[in-house]
Each structure stands twice: as structure tokens, then as C-alpha cells.
N, C-alpha and C positions, 0 to 999 in steps of 0.2 A: 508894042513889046519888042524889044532890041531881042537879036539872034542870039547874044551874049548870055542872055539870060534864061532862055531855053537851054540853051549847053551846058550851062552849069546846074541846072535843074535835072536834066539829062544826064551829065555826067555822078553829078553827088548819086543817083537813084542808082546806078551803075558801080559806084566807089561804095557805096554802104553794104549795097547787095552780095559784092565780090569779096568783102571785106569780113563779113559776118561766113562768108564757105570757108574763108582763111584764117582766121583767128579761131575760129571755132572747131575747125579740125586739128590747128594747133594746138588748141586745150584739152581737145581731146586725149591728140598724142600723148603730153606732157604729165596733164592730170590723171587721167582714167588708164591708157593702154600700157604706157610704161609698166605700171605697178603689178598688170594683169597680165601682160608677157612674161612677168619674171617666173610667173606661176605655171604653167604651160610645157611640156616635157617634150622631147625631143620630137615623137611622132606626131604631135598635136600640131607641134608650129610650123610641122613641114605640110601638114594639112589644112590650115589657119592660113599663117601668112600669105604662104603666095595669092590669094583669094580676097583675102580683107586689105591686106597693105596697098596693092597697085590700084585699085578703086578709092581707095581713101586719098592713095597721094595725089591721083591725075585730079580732083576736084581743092586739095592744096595748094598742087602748082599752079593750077590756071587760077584758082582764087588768089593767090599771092599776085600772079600776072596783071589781070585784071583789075587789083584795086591801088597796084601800082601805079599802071599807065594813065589811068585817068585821076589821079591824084595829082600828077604831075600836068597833066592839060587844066585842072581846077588851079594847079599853082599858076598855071601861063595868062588863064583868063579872070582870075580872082587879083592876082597880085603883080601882074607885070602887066597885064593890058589891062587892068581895073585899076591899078597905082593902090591899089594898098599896101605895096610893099615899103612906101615912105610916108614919114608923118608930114611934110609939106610938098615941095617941088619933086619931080624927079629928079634924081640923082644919078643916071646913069653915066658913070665914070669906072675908072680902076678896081676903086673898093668894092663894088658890086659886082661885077663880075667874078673878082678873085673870091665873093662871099658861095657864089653861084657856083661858081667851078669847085669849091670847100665840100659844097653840099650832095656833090652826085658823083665828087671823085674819092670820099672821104670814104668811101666803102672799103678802097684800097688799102689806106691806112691801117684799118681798124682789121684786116683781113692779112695784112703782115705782122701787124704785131701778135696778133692772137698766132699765127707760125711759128714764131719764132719765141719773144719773151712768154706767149702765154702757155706754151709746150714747157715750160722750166718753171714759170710761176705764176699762175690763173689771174691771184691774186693781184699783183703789183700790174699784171697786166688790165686789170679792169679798174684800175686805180690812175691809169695812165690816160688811158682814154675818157674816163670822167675830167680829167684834167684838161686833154684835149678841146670836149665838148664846152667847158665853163670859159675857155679862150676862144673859139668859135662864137661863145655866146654874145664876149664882151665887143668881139671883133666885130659883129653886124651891127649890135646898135649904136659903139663907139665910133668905129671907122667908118665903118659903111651908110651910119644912118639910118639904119634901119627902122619901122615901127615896131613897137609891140608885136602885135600881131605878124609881124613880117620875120621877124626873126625868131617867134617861137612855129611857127609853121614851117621853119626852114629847118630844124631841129627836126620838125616832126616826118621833113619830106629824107633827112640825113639819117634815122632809123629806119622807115621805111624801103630804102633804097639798101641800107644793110642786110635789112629783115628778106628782102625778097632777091639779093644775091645771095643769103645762105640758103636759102629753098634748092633754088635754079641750081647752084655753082658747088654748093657744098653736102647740102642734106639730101637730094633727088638721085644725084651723083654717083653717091657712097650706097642709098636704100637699095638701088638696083641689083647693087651687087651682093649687098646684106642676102635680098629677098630669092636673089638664084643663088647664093651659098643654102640659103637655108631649105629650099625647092629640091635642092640635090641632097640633102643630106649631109649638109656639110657644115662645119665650124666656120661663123666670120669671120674676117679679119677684125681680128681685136681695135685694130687703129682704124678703120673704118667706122665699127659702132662707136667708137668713143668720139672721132667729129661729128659723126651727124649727132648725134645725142649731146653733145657739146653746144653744136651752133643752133640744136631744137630749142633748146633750155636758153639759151639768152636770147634769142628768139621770143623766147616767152617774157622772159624778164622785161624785154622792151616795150613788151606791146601795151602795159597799161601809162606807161611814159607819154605813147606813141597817141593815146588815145585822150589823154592829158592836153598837145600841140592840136588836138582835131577838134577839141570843143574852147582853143585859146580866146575867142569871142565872148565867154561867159565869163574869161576871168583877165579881165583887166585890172581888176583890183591889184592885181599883181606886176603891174607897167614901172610901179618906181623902181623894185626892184628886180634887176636882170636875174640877177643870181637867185630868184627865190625861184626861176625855170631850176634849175639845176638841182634845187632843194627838194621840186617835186618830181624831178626823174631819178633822184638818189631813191628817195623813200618810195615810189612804184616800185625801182627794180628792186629791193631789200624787200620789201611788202609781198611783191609776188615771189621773192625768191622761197620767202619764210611758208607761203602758202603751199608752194611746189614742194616742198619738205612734209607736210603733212598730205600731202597726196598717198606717199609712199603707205600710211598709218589707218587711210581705210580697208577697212577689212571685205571681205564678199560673204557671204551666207554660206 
């Protein structure tokens, strides 16, 4: 039995584990508690919140932390020391690294434009970046050479890596200060709750995308075409947007 293959046995048990405290308090968030904060009067949530939210986030963040980091050593051990990341020889040249560096610096991209165009038009801005994403796509299997499997995992490690600097950098951030405005007595800052409730919700959006690239081994049927990746991360995010919409619709007793 090669080391390799403990580690990644190791790690997967570690990325499912951390991954389910994280998406699942994400759903939480999104589906259940949004709709049941709005109900909650002023005395309540200064007795609520401070209590339930900093408990809920600190197993958020380190779940988001958590199924990052070892996601990222399954991509090092699966696809770069394993070579599934090319359908014959290695190819380590230009293309590949410029796909590499797309992948873990692309958080930035997507983290200016939402500043900037997506503060004026949500819309055009998440139209921009699907656009983005469908040239990155063609970029790794075209340029880069990528496999199947190599380039839809890299998609999946390019939302992930988004998903878990809006946690860290955007939504932990802002909650803190939500959670001592609201501890005091006080009104949030309006542009506060609207990023993190902003980057919560696309956050959500991604993640059945994200879990789409995590089972891309089942679905090779899909290898001829690049763009049918694209076609199933459009319809995830629209699918869960529409489901997030009816969250709002159930009722409580």
C-alpha cells in the first residue's frame, strides 16, 4: 500500500467531513435562518444573536477552512502527483501553470468585479463572470491540455477557493460587527448586512455547481463536450437560486 493512497483516504475522510459542517451551516444560514431573523424584534435578536450566530460561524469558518485546505492537497496528490490532470504525457509547461495560477488567483477577479460593476449591476456582473468561467474552461482543455476530469476539478477547486475567501475575507468580517451592533443595541450597518448576505447567497448558489466538479468521475459522459461543465453550473446556480427564493415562503406554526 503506497503512502499516497492513505492520504488521500485520509484526506477525502477529512474534506467530506469538514465539508458537510460547511455547506450545511451554509444552508442553514441561507434556507432556514434568514427568513426566521426577519421575524424577531428588536429585544429578541439582541438576546438571540449574540449567542447562536458566533457558535454557528466559528464551526462555518473552520468548516469552510478545513475542507479547503485538504481539497487543495487531494488536488496536489490526485492530479499533479497522480497525472490525472493530463489525458497522456505530462505537460508541464506555460499553459499549465498559467491554468494553475487562473485557479487560486481568480478569487481576485471575481472579488473586484463584484466591487465595483456588481455594486451598479448584479446582474451583468454575474453574466461576466460565467463568461469568464466558459474561457477558463476552454482554456485548460484547449491550451493547457487538460483531461476531462482535470479541468472540471479545477473549476470545482476555482469556486471553492472563492467560496471560502467570501467566508474568511468577506462574510466573518462584516458578521462580527453585525453581531456587536446588534449585542449593543444598535442598527447595522446597512452595507455591511447587504455584503455578507450578498456573498452568503452566492455562496449558496455555487455550491451545488461545486459539488457537480466533486463527483466529475461519474460523469464523463460529458468529456466531449467542455461547455456542457458550463451548462451544469448555469442550471445549479439558477436551480438553487429559484430554491433560495422559496425558502423565503415557508411559513412556521
Amino acid at each position: 500500500m503506497q503512502t499516497s493512497d492513505i492520504l488521500q483516504s485520509l484526506f477525502r475522510w477529512i474534506h467530506i467531513g469538514a465539508g458537510i459542517f460547511w455547506i450545511g451551516l451554509l444552508y442553514y444560514f441561507n434556507f432556514v435562518n434568514g427568513a426566521f431573523a426577519a421575524t424577531m424584534d428588536g429585544e429578541t435578536k439582541k438576546k438571540v444573536v449574540p449567542q447562536l450566530m458566533p457558535r454557528a460561524l466559528f464551526w462555518f469558518r473552520w468548516g469552510a477552512a478545513w475542507t479547503w485546505l485538504t481539497g487543495v492537497l487531494l488536488l496536489m496528490l490526485v492530479f499533479y502527483h497522480g497525472g490525472a490532470l493530463f489525458d497522456g504525457a505530462p505537460n508541464w509547461q506555460a499553459p499549465t501553470f498559467t491554468m494553475i495560477a487562473v485557479t487560486f488567483l481568480g478569487v481576485f477577479v471575481y472579488d473586484m468585479i463584484m466591487k465595483t460593476l456588481g455594486t451598479k449591476n448584479l446582474k451583468a456582473a454575474v453574466v461576466l463572470c460565467f463568461l469568464l468561467i466558459a474561457g477558463f474552461l476552454y482554456l485548460m482543455g484547449h491550451w493547457a491540455g487538460w483531461s476531462y476530469r482535470g479541468y472540471v476539478m479545477h473549476i470545482g477547486a476555482l469556486f471553492g477557493t472563492i467560496m471560502a475567501f467570501n467566508v474568511w475575507f468577506r462574510i466573518w468580517p462584516s458578521q462580527k460587527l453585525i453581531i456587536t451592533a446588534v449585542r449593543d443595541g444598535q442598527a447595522p450597518d446597512p452595507k455591511l448586512v447587504a455584503l455578507a448576505g450578498l456573498r452568503s447567497r452566492q455562496n449558496t448558489y455555487m455550491s451545488i455547481p461545486l459539488v457537480w466538479t466533486m463527483i466529475n468521475v461519474h460523469n464523463t459522459w460529458a468529456s466531449s463536450w467542455w461547455w456542457s461543465v458550463l451548462v451544469a453550473i448555469v442550471i445549479g446556480w439558477i436551480g438553487t437560486y429559484h430554491l433560495l427564493k422559496k425558502a423565503t415562503k415557508v411559513p412556521g406554526f
